[in-house]
KOLTORDREN-560958 format. One line per 10 residues: number of its first residue (from 1); for each residue x, y negated, z negated of C-alpha. Coordinates in Angstrom, 2 decimals, decimal comma. Layout:
residues N
NUM = X:Y:Z | ...
//
This chain:
residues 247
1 = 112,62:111,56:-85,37 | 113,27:113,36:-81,85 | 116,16:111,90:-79,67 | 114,85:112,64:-76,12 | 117,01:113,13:-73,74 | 116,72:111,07:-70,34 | 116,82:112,81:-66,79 | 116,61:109,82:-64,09 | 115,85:111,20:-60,47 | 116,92:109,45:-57,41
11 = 117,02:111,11:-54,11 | 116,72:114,60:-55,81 | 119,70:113,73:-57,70 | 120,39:113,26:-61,38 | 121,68:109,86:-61,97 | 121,86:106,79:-64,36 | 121,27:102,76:-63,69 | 122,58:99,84:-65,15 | 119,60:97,59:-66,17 | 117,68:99,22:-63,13
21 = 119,32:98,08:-60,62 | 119,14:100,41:-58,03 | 122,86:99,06:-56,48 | 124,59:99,86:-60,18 | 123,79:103,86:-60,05 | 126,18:106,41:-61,64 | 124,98:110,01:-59,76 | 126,14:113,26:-62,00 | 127,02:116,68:-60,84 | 124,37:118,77:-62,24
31 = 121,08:119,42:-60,11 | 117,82:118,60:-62,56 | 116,78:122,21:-63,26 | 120,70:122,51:-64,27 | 120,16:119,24:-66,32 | 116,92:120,59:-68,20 | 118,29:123,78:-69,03 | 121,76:121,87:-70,32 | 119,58:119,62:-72,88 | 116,99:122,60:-73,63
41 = 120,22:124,92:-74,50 | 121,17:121,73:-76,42 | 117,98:121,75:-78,69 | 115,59:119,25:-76,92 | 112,49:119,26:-77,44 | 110,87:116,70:-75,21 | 112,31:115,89:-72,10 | 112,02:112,21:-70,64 | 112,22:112,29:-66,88 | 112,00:109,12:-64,56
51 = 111,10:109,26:-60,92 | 113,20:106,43:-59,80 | 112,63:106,08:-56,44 | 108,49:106,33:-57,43 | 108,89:103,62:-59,37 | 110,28:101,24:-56,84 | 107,64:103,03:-53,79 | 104,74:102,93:-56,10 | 104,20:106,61:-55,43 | 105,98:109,81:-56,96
61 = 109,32:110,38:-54,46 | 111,05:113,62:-55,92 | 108,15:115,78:-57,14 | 110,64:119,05:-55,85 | 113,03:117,67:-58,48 | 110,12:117,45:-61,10 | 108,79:120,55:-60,40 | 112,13:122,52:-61,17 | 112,17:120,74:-64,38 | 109,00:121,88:-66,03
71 = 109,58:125,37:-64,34 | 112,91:125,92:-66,36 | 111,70:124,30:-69,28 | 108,50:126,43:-69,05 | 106,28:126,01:-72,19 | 109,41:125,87:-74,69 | 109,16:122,01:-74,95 | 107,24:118,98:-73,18 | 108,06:116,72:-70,56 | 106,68:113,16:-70,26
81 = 107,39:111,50:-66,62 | 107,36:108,25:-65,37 | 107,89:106,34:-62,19 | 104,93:105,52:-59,35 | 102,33:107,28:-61,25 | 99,69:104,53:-60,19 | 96,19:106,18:-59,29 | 93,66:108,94:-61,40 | 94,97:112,02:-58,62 | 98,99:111,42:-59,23
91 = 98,38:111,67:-63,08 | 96,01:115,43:-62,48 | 98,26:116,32:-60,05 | 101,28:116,16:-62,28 | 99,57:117,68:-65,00 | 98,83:120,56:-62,81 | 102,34:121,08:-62,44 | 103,05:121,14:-66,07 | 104,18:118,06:-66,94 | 102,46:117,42:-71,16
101 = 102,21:113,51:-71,06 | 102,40:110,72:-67,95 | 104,10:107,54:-68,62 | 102,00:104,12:-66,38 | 104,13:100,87:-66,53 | 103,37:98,80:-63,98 | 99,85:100,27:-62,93 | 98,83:99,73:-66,64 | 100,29:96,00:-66,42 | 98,64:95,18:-63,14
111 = 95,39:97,33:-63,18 | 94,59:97,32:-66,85 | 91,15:99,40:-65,36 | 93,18:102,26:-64,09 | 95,05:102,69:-67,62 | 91,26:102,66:-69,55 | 90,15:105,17:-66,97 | 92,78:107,62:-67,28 | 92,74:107,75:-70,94 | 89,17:108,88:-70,31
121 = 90,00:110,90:-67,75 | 93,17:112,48:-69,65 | 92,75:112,01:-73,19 | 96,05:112,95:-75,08 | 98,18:113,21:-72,05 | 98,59:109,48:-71,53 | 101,83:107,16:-73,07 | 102,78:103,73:-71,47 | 106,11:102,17:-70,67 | 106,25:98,58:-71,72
131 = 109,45:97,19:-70,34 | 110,55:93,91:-71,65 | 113,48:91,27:-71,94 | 113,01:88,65:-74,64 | 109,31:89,83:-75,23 | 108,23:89,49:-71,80 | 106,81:92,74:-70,12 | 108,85:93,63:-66,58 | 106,72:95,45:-63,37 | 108,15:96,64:-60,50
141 = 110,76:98,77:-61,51 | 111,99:95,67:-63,69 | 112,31:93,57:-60,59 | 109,48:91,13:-61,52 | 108,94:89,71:-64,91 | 105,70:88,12:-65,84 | 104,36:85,96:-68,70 | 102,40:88,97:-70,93 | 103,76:89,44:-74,33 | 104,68:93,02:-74,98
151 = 102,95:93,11:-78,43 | 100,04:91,79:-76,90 | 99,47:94,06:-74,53 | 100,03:96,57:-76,39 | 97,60:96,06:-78,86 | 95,11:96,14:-75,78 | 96,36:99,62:-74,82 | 96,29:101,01:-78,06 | 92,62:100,00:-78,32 | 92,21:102,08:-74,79
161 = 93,66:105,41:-76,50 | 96,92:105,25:-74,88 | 99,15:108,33:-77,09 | 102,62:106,15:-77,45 | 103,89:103,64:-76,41 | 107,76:103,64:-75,08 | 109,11:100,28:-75,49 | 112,77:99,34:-73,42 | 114,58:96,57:-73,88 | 115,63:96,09:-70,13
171 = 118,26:93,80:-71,00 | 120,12:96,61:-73,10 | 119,08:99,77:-71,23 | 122,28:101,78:-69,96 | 124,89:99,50:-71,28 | 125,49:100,90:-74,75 | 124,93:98,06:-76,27 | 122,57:99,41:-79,34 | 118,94:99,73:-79,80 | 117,16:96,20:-80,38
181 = 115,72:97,13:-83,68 | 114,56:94,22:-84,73 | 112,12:94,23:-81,45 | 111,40:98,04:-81,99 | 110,10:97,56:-85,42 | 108,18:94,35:-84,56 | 106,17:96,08:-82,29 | 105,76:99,06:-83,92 | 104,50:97,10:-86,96 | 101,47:95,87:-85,04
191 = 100,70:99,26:-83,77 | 99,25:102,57:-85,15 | 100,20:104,45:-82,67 | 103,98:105,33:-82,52 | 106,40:103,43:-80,83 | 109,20:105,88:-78,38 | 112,47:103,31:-78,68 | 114,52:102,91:-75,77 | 117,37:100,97:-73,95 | 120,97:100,68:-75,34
201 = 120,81:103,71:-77,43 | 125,39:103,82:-78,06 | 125,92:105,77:-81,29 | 124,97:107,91:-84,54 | 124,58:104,07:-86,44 | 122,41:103,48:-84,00 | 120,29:107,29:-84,80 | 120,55:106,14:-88,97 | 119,23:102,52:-88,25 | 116,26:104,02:-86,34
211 = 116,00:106,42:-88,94 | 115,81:103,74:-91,62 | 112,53:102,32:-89,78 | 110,89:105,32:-88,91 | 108,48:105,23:-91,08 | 107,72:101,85:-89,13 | 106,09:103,82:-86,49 | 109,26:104,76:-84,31 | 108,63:108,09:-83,87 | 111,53:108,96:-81,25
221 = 114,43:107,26:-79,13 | 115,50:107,99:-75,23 | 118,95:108,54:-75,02 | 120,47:108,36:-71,36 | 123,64:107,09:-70,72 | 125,26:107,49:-73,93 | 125,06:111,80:-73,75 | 126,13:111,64:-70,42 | 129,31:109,88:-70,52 | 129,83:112,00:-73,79
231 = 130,23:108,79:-75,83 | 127,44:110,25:-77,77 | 126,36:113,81:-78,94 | 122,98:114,85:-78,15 | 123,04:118,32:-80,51 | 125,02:115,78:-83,48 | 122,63:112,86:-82,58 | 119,56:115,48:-83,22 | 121,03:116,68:-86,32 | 121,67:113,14:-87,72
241 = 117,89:112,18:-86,96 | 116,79:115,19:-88,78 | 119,41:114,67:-91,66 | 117,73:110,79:-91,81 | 114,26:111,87:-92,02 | 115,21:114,15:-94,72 | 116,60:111,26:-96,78
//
């Protein structure tokens, strides 16, 4: 299982939210090529960066920031980005750049033709975000929640060709409050694509219950917070996921 370490952009900057909100933002010293070399000298390898202020504009807001990233990680390991990727030239244009795999949340949720088309269009490189409290799928940078089920939905995009899906509890995400398992393997049980868990990620229990469901269809977790506050890890949390899948 690959822990995947999280690099959340706003303003150019590398920060961390509490439950999204854009008003409970923790901003850390390190620029994001420093932050992608850090986790690459660490022993990443994937990257999981989030455009924050794209994903509250609809359109990509720190593409200098992005850019760095993939430059200093180079070809060693792959970087999936999210946040206002909404429209067939954003997703070529970040592939261009270098980035291995796009992540559509709210485009896929509110133009389910878009999502079809660019897993046409970009076979392989495609993974959706399903954001969700109590089953319900979020949009809008979690600021709207609507009625669709997350397992429902999902089920649709898998049918499209969608790579992964990452699934986030919203209600858990940077408050080190532990992975909802129980939701992760649910989903990932009606799926045959994997599932990317994410949202609450706290401790190495939490890296040995995932383990103990991998072969669910959880094929990685996000960690964010947790390594940055250093209440977690990341070279020990790697370690214990490949100790797990040993066992």
């Amino acid at each position: 299982m690959l822990i995947i370490p999280a690099i959340d952009l706003k303003d150019g900057q590398c920060v961390r939210l509490k439950q999204g909100l854009m008003d409970q933002v923790t901003v850390f010293p390190n620029s994001p090529r420093d932050q992608a070399r850090h986790w690459l000298s660490q022993g990443a390898r994937r990257l999981h960066v989030v455009d924050l202020d794209g994903a509250f504009a609809g359109k990509p807001k720190n593409e200098r920031a992005i850019k760095e990233i993939v430059e200093e990680v180079g070809d060693d390991i792959p970087v999936q980005l999210g946040g206002g990727i909404r429209d067939l030239d954003t997703i070529e244009r970040c592939l261009d750049d270098g980035v291995s795999y796009v992540i559509i949340g709210t485009a896929a949720v509110k133009n389910p033709g878009f999502l079809h088309d660019a897993c046409g269009a970009f076979p392989g490189h495609i993974i959706v975000g399903l954001d969700a409290r109590d089953g319900r799928v979020a949009v809008d940078g979690w600021s709207k929640m609507t009625g669709h089920d997350v397992i429902d939905l999902a089920r649709k995009y898998e049918d499209y060709g969608v790579e992964a899906i990452i699934y986030t509890d919203i209600g858990r995400d940077g408050m080190l409050s532990g992975i909802n398992i129980e939701a992760t393997v649910k989903l990932a049980q009606a799926l045959l694509i994997p599932v990317i868990a994410s949202g609450g990620l706290s401790s190495l229990d939490d890296i040995r219950r995932l383990c103990a469901v991998e072969e669910e269809g959880i094929s990685a977790t996000i960690a964010g917070r947790a390594i940055y506050d250093g209440s977690l890890d990341f070279a020990m949390a790697q370690a214990t996921a490949d100790q797990g899948a040993k066992t």
